[in-house]
C-alpha positions as CSV (number, residue, x, y, z in Angstrom):
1,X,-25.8,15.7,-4.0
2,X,-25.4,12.8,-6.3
3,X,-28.2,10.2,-7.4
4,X,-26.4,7.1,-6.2
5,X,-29.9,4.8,-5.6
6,X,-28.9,2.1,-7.8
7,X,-25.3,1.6,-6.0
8,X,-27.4,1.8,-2.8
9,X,-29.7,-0.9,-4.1
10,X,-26.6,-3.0,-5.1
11,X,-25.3,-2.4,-1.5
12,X,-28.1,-4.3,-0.2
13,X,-27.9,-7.4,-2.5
14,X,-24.5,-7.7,-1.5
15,X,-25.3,-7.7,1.9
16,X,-27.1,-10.9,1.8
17,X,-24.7,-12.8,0.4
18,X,-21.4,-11.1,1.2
19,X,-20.2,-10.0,4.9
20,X,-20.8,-6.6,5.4
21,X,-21.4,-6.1,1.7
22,X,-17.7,-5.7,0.9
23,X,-14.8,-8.0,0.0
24,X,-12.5,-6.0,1.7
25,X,-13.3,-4.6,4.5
26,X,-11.7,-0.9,3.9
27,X,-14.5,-0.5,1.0
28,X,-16.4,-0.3,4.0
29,X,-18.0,2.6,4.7
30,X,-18.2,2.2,8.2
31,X,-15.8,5.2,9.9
32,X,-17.7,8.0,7.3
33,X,-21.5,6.6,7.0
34,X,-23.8,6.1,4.1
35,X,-23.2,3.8,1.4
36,X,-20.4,3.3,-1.3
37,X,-20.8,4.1,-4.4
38,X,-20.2,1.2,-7.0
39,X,-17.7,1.2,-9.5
40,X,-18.5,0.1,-12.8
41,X,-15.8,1.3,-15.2
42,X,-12.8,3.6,-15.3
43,X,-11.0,6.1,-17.8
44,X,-7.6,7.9,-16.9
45,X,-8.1,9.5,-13.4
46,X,-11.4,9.2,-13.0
47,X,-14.1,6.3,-12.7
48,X,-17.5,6.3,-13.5
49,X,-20.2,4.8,-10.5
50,X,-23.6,2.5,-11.5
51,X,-25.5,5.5,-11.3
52,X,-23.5,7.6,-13.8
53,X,-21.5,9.8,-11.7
54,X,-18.0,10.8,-12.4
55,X,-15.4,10.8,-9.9
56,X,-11.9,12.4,-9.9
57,X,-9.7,9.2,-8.5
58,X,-7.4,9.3,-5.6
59,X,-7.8,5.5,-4.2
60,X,-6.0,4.5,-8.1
61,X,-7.3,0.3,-7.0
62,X,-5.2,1.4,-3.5
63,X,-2.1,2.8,-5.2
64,X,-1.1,0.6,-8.2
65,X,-2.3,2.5,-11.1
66,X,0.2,4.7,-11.5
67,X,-1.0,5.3,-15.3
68,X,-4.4,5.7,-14.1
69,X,-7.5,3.3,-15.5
70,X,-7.0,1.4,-18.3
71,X,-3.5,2.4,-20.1
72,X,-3.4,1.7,-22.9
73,X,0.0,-0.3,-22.8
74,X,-1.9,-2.2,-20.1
75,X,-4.9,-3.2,-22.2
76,X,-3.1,-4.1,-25.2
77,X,-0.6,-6.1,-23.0
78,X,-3.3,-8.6,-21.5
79,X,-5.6,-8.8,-25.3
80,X,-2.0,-10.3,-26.2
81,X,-2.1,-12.8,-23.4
82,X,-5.6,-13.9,-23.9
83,X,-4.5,-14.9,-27.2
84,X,-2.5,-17.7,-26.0
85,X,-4.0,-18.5,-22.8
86,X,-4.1,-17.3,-18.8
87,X,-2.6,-20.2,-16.7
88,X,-0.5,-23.1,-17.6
89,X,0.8,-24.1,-13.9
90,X,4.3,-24.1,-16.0
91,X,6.9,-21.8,-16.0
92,X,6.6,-19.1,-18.9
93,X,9.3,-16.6,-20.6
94,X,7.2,-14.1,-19.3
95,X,8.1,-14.9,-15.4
96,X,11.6,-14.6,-16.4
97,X,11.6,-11.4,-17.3
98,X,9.6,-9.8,-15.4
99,X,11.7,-11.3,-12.3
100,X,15.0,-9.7,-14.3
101,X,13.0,-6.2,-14.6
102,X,12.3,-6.2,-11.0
103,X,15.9,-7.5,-9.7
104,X,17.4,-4.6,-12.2
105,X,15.6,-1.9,-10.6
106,X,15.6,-2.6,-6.9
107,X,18.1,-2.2,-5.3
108,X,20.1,-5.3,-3.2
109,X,17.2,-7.8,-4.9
110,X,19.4,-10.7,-6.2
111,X,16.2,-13.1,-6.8
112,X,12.7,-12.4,-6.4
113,X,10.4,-15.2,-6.3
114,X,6.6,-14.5,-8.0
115,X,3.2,-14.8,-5.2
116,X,-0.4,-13.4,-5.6
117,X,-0.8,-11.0,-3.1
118,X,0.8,-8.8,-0.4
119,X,-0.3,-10.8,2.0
120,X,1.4,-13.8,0.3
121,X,4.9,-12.0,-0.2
122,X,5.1,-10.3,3.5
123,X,4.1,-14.0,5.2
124,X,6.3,-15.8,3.2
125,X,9.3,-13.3,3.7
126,X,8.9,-14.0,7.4
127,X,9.2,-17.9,7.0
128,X,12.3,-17.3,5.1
129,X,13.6,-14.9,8.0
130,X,12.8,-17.7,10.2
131,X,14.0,-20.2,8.7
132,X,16.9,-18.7,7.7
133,X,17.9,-17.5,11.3
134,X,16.3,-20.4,13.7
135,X,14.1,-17.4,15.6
136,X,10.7,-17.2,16.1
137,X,10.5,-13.4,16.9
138,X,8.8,-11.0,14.7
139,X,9.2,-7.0,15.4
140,X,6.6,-4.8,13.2
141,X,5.4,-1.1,13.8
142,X,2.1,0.1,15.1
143,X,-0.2,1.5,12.1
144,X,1.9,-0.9,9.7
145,X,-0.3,-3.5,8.0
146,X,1.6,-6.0,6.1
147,X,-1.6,-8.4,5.6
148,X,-3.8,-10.5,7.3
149,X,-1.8,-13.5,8.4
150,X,-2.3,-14.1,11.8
151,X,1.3,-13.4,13.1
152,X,1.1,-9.6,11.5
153,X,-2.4,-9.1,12.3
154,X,-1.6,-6.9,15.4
155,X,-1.8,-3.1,16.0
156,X,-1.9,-3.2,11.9
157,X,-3.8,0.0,10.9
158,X,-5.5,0.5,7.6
159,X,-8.8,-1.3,7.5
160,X,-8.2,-2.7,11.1
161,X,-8.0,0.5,12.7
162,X,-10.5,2.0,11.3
163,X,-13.0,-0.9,12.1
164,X,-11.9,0.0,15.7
165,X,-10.6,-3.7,16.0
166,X,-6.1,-3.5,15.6
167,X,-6.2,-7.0,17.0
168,X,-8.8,-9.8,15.0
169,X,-10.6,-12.7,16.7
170,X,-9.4,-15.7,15.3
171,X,-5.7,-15.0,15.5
172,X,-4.1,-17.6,18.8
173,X,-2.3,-16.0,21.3
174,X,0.4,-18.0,20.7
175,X,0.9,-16.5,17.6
176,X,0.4,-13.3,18.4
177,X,3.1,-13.5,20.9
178,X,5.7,-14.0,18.9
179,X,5.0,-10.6,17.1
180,X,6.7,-7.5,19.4
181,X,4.9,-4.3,18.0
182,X,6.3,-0.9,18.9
183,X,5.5,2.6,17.9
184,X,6.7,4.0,14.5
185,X,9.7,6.0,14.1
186,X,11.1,5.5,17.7
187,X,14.6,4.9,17.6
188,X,14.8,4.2,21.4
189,X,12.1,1.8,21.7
190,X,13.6,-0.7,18.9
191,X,17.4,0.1,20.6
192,X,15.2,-1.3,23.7
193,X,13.6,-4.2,22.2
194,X,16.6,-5.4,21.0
195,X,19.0,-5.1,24.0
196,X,16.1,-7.0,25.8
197,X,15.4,-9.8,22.5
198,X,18.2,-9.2,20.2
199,X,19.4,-13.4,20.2
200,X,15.9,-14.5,19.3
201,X,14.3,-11.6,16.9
202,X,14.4,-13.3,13.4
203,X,13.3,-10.0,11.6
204,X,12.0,-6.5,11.6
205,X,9.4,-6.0,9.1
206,X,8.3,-2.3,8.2
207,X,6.7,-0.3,6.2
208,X,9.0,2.5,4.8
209,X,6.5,4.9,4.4
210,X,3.2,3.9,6.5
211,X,1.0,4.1,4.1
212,X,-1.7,2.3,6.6
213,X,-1.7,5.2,8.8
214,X,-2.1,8.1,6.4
215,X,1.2,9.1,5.0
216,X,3.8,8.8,7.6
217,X,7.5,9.2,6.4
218,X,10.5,7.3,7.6
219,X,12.6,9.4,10.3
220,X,16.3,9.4,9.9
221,X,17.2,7.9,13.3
222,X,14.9,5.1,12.5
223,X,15.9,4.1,9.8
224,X,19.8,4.2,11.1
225,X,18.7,2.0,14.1
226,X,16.9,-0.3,12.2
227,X,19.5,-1.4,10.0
228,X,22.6,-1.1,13.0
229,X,20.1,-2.8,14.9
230,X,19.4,-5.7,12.5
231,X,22.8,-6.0,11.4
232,X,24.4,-6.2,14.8
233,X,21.9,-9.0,15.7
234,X,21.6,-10.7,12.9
235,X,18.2,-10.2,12.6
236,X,16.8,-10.1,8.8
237,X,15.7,-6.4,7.8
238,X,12.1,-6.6,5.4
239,X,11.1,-3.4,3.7
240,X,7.6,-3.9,3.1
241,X,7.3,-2.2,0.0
242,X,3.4,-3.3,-1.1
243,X,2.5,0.0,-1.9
244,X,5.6,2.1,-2.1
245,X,7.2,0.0,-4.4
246,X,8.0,1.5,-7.9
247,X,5.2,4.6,-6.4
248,X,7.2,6.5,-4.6
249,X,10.5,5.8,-6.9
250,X,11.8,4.5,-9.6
251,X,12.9,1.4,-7.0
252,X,10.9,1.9,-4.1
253,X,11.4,3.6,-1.0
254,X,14.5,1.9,-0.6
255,X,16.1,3.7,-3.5
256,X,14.8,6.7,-2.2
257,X,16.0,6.7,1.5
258,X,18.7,4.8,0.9
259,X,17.8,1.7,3.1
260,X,19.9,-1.4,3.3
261,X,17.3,-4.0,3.4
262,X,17.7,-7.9,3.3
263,X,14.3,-8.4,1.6
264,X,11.2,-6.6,0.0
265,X,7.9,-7.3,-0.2
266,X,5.9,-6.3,-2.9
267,X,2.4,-6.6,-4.1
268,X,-0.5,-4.1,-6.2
269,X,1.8,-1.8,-8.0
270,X,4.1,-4.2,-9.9
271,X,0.6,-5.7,-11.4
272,X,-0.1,-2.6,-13.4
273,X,-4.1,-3.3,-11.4
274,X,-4.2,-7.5,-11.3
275,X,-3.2,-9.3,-8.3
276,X,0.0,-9.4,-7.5
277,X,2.7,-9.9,-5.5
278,X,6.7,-10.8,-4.8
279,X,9.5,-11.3,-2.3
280,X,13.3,-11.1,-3.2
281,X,16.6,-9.9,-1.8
282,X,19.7,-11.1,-0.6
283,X,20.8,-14.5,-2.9
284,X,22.0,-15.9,0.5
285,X,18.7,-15.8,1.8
286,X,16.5,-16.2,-1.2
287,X,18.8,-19.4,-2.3
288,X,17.1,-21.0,0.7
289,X,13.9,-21.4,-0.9
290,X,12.2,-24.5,-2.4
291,X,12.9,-25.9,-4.8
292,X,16.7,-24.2,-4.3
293,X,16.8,-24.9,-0.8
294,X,14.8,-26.3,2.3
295,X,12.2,-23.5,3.0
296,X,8.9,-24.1,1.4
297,X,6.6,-22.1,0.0
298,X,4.0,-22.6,-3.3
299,X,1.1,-21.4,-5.7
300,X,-0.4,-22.4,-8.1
301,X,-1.3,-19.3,-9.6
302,X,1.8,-17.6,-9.0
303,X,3.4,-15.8,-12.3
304,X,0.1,-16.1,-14.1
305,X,0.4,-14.1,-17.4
306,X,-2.4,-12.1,-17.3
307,X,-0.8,-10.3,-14.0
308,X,3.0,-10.7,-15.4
309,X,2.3,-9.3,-18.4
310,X,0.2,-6.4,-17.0
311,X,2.7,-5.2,-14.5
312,X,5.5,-5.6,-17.1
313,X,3.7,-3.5,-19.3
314,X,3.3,-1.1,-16.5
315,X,7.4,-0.7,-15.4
316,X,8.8,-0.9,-18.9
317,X,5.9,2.5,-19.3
318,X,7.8,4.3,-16.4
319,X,10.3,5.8,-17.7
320,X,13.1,8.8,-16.5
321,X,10.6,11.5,-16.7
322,X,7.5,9.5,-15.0
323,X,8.8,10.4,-11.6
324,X,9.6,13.9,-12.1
325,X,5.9,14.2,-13.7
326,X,4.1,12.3,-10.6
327,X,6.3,14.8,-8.3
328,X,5.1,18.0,-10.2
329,X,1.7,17.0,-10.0
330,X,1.7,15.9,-6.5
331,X,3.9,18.8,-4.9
332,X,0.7,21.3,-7.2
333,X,-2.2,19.1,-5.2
334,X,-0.2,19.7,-2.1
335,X,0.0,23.2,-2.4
336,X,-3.3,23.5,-3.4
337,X,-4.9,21.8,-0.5
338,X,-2.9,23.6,2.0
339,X,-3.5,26.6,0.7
340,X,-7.5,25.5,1.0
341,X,-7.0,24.3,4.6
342,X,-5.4,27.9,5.5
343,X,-8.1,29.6,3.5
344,X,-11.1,27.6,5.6
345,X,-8.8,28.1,9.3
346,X,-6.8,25.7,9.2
347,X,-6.8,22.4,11.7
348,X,-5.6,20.2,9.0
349,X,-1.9,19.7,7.6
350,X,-1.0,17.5,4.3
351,X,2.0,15.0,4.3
352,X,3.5,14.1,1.6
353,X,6.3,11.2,0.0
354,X,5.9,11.3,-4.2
355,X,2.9,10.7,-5.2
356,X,1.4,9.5,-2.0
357,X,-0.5,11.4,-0.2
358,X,-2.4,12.0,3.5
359,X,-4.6,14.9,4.9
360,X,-4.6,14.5,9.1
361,X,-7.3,16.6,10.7
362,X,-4.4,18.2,13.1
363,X,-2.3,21.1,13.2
364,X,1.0,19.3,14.0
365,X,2.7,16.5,12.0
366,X,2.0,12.7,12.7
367,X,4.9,10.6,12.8
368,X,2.9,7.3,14.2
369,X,-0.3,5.9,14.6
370,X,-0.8,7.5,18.2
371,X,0.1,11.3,16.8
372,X,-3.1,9.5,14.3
373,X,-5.2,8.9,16.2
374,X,-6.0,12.0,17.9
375,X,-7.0,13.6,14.6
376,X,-10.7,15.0,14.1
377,X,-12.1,11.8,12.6
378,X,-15.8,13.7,12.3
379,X,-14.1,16.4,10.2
380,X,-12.7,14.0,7.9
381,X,-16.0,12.2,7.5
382,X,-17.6,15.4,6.5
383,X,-14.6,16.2,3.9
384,X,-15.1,12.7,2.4
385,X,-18.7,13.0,1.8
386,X,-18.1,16.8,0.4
387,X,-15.4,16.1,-1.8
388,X,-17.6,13.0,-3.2
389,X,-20.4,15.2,-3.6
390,X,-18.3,17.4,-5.6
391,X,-16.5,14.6,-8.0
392,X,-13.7,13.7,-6.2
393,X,-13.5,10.0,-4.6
394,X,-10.9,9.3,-1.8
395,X,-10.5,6.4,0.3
396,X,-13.3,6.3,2.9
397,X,-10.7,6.6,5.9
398,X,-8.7,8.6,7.4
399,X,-5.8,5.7,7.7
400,X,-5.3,5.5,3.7
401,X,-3.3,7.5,1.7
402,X,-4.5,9.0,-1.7
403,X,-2.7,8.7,-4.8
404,X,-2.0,11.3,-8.0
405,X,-0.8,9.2,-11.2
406,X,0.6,10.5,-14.6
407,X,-3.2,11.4,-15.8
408,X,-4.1,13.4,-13.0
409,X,-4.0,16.3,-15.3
410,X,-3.8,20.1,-14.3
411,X,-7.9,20.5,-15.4
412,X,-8.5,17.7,-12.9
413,X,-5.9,18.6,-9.9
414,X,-7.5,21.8,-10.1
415,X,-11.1,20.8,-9.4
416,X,-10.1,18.9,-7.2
417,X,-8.5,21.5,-5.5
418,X,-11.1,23.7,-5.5
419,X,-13.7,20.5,-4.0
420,X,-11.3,20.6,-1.3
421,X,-11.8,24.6,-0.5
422,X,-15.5,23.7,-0.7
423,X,-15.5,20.5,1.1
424,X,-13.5,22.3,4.0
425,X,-15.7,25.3,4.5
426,X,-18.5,22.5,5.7
C-alpha cells in the first residue's frame, strides 16, 4: 500500500477551514472510506500525489482533459495570454472565435453565449426556456445532475447521490415543485407527463448520456419521445452536454445520436481544464437574450482569456483522427476489463459511449439510476481502494464515469488492465 501520510495530514488542515475538507463534495471520500490522496501535479495520463505516488488517471479534472495533463498546445496557449493580461471585463477577439468554433461544430447552435460554469449555462438555459415560452415547468431525469441551482437540485445523482442526500436542504419547496423528475430512458412516463402537463412544461432538460449515474446511454424510444414530445408541445428541448460535449464526438452527443435539440449546455471540456462553460442554440431563442433581447443574464468573468484561449487551443488540437484514437483505446480498456471481471466470476458489466466509461457491480445493464442503485456498492469500494493501491486513480464513486484521453497509451491501458484483474480478485 501506498505512503499517502502527508495527503492525510493535509486532509486534516483542510478540515478546519473547509467543509468536509473538500470544495466539491464528490472529492469526498465518503461512499469508499479513508482519505484522498492530494494532487499536486500532472503529466499526460497520470498525476502525481503530495506523497510521490503515481497514478494512472481516469477522473481527467471530471472529463475535460481529453489530451490528458498539461498539453502542450494548452500550456503554450495560456503563457501567450499571460503576456497581455487575464481579464479586461471587455469583449476580446478571442470570445469571438471561440463562439464561431463552437457554433461550427455543434450541430443546430446558431449563437452561443460564454458563462463560467455548468452550473451557470444549464440555469441560465432554463430562464431562457422560460422566458421564451411563459411556463414555469421544468422536466429533468433521475440520476441527471445539471448543477446545483435549486430548481435542478432534485433526484440529481453524482455527488448527491452518493452523499445519500438526491434532494439538498436549502432548496424551497416552491422551487422544487416546479421541477417534474422521472426515471431515465422511459418513454412512457414522459408520453405521461406530458399528456397530464404538456400547456405548462417550458423545457426538458437531459443529459444525453448520464454521465452522473455511471455511464448510462440514451435509448432510442427516448430520445424519439423526447423530441415528438417537446415539439408537439412547444416545450424547449436542452441537451445538457457538460461533459459529453466534444468527449463523446466531434460535436457532442447530439452529433452522435442524432438529437434535434433547441439548446446545449456546455461546461469543463470546451475549457481544455479552466472553468468553463456555454449555452447556445436556436437564433430564435438565443436572440432573446440581453443585451439582444429582454431575458437577462451576466458575468463578469465570462469569456475570460485564460479559459478561451485554453479550450480553443484544446478543439482546434482535435482533429479527424482524435476520435477514432479515443475509440481504439477505450473499446481496448473495455475489453480488457471484462475480460478481468469474467476471469475473477463475474458480477460486474462495463458500459460504454466513446471514451466515457462506467463499471456497475451487476450482471445486467443499467439503463437509470434505479437499475443503479441496486449495484454492490461494498464491491466497488474495495475495487477503488485496489486499483489505487496499484496506480490507477478513478473517481471515488460508483455514480461517475471514468475517462481514457489521447495519452492513455497501450503501456498504461495495459497496467491498468491488469490492476483491474488484481483489484477484482479482492
Amino acid at each position: 500500500m501506498a505512503d499517502r501520510r502527508r495527503s492525510a495530514e493535509l486532509m486534516k488542515r483542510a478540515e478546519a477551514r473547509i467543509p468536509g475538507g473538500v470544495n466539491s463534495p464528490v472529492r469526498a471520500w465518503s461512499a469508499v472510506g479513508g482519505s484522498p490522496p492530494f494532487i499536486e501535479a500532472g503529466e499526460g495520463c497520470r498525476v502525481r500525489d503530495a506523497d510521490g505516488n503515481w497514478y494512472i488517471d481516469y477522473i481527467g479534472s471530471w472529463g475535460p482533459l481529453i489530451l490528458g495533463h498539461r498539453p502542450h498546445a494548452v500550456t503554450e496557449a495560456l503563457r501567450e495570454v499571460l503576456e497581455s493580461g487575464t481579464s479586461f471585463g471587455a469583449p476580446t477577439e478571442r470570445e469571438v472565435v471561440f463562439a464561431e468554433t463552437i457554433c461550427a461544430r455543434v450541430p443546430g447552435c446558431d449563437l452561443v453565449r460564454l458563462v463560467n460554469s455548468g452550473t451557470e449555462a444549464t440555469m441560465s438555459a432554463l430562464r431562457l426556456a422560460r422566458g421564451a415560452t411563459g411556463r414555469d415547468l421544468i422536466v429533468k431525469f433521475e440520476g441527471n445532475y445539471h448543477g446545483h441551482s435549486d430548481g435542478l437540485l432534485v433526484a440529481a445523482g453524482s455527488g448527491a447521490e452518493t452523499l445519500g442526500q438526491p434532494d439538498s436542504p436549502g432548496v424551497p419547496a416552491a422551487i422544487a415543485n416546479l421541477t417534474l423528475s422521472l426515471p431515465y430512458n422511459d418513454a412512457a412516463a414522459l408520453e405521461s407527463t406530458f399528456a397530464a402537463h404538456g400547456d405548462d412544461i417550458a423545457a426538458v432538460i437531459f443529459e444525453p448520456v448520464a454521465g452522473n449515474m455511471g455511464c448510462v446511454p440514451p435509448e432510442d424510444d427516448f430520445l424519439s419521445a423526447l423530441q415528438s414530445l417537446c415539439r408537439t408541445h412547444g416545450s424547449v428541448l436542452i441537451a445538457d452536454e457538460v461533459m459529453t460535449g466534444f468527449r463523446v464526438a466531434s460535436g457532442g452527443a447530439i452529433e452522435r445520436f442524432g438529437i434535434d435539440a433547441d439548446l446545449v449546455c456546455l461546461g469543463k471540456v470546451i475549457g481544455g481544464g479552466l472553468p468553463v462553460g456555454a449555452y447556445g442554440g436556436k437564433a430564435e431563442l438565443m436572440s432573446q437574450m440581453a443585451p439582444a433581447g429582454p431575458i437577462y443574464q451576466a458575468g463578469t468573468l465570462s469569456g475570460n482569456p485564460l479559459a478561451v484561449a485554453a479550450g480553443q487551443a484544446m478543439l482546434d488540437a482535435l482533429g479527424p483522427g482524435t476520435y477514432d484514437r479515443l475509440e481504439a483505446s477505450a473499446a481496448h480498456l473495455e475489453a480488457g476489463i471484462t475480460a478481468a471481471i469474467a476471469k475473477n466470476g463475474g458480477g460486474a458489466r462495463v458500459q460504454r459511449v466513446g471514451s466515457m466509461m462506467a463499471v456497475y457491480f451487476r450482471d445486467d445493464p443499467v439503463r437509470c439510476l434505479a437499475d443503479a442503485r441496486t449495484c454492490d456498492l461494498e464491491r466497488f469500494g474495495r475495487v477503488f481502494h485496489g486499483l489505487l493501491d496499484r496506480g490507477v486513480s478513478i473517481a471515488p464513486s460508483a455514480y461517475e464515469a471514468a475517462f481514457v484521453s489521447t495519452v492513455h497509451d497501450d503501456e498504461a491501458l495495459d497496467a491498468t488492465i491488469a490492476a483491474w484483474d488484481r483489484a477484482l480478485a479482492l
